[in-house]
C-alpha positions as CSV (number, residue, x, y, z in Angstrom):
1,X,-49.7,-1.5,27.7
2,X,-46.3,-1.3,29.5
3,X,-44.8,-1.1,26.0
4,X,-46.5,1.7,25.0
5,X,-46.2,3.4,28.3
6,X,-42.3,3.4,28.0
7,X,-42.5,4.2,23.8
8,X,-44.8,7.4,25.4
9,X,-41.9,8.4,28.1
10,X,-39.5,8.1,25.3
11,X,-40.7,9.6,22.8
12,X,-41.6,12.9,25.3
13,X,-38.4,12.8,26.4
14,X,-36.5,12.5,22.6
15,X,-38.8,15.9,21.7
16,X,-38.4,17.8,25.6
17,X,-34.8,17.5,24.3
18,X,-34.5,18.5,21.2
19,X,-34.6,22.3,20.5
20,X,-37.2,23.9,17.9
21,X,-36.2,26.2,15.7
22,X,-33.1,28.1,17.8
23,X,-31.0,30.4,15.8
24,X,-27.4,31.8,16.5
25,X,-27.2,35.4,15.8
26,X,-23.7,37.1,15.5
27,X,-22.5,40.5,16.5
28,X,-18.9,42.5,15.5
29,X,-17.8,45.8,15.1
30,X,-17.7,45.9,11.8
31,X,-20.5,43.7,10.7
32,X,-23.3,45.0,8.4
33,X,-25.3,42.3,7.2
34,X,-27.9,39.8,9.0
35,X,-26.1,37.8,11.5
36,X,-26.6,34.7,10.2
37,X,-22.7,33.7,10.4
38,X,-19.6,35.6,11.3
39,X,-19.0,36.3,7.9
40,X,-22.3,37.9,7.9
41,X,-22.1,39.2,11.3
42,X,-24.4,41.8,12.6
43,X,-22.9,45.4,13.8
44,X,-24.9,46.0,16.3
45,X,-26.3,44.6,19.7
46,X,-29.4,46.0,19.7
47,X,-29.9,44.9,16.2
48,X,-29.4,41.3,17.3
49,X,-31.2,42.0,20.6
50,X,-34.1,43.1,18.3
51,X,-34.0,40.5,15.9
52,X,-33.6,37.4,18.5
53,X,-36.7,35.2,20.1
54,X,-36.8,33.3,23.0
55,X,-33.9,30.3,23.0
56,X,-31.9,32.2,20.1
57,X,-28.3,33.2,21.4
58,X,-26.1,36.2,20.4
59,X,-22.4,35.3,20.2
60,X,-20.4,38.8,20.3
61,X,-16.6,39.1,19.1
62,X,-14.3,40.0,21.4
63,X,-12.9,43.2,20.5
């Protein structure tokens, strides 16, 4: 029983952890496309604002 107590912790812990599904949404000046890398960055905030859910982040270029 101990064993599967600890295997139980564990395994809650290795998921609690582990982040589901997060995206990474990217914003310039001159970006026109869906975000999805700088190359493909997005040209607006509010785009990106709009577009991101809960534990996405929006990385903005300087400039």
């Amino acid at each position: 029983m101990k064993h599967l107590s600890l295997f139980a912790v564990g395994f809650a812990a290795f998921f609690a952890a582990t982040p589901l599904q997060s995206k990474v949404y990217y914003v310039t000046t001159n970006g026109t496309n869906d975000g999805t890398s700088w190359e493909k960055a997005m040209g607006s905030l509010d785009d990106a604002l709009a577009k991101a859910t809960s534990g996405d982040e929006i990385w903005i270029a300087a400039g």
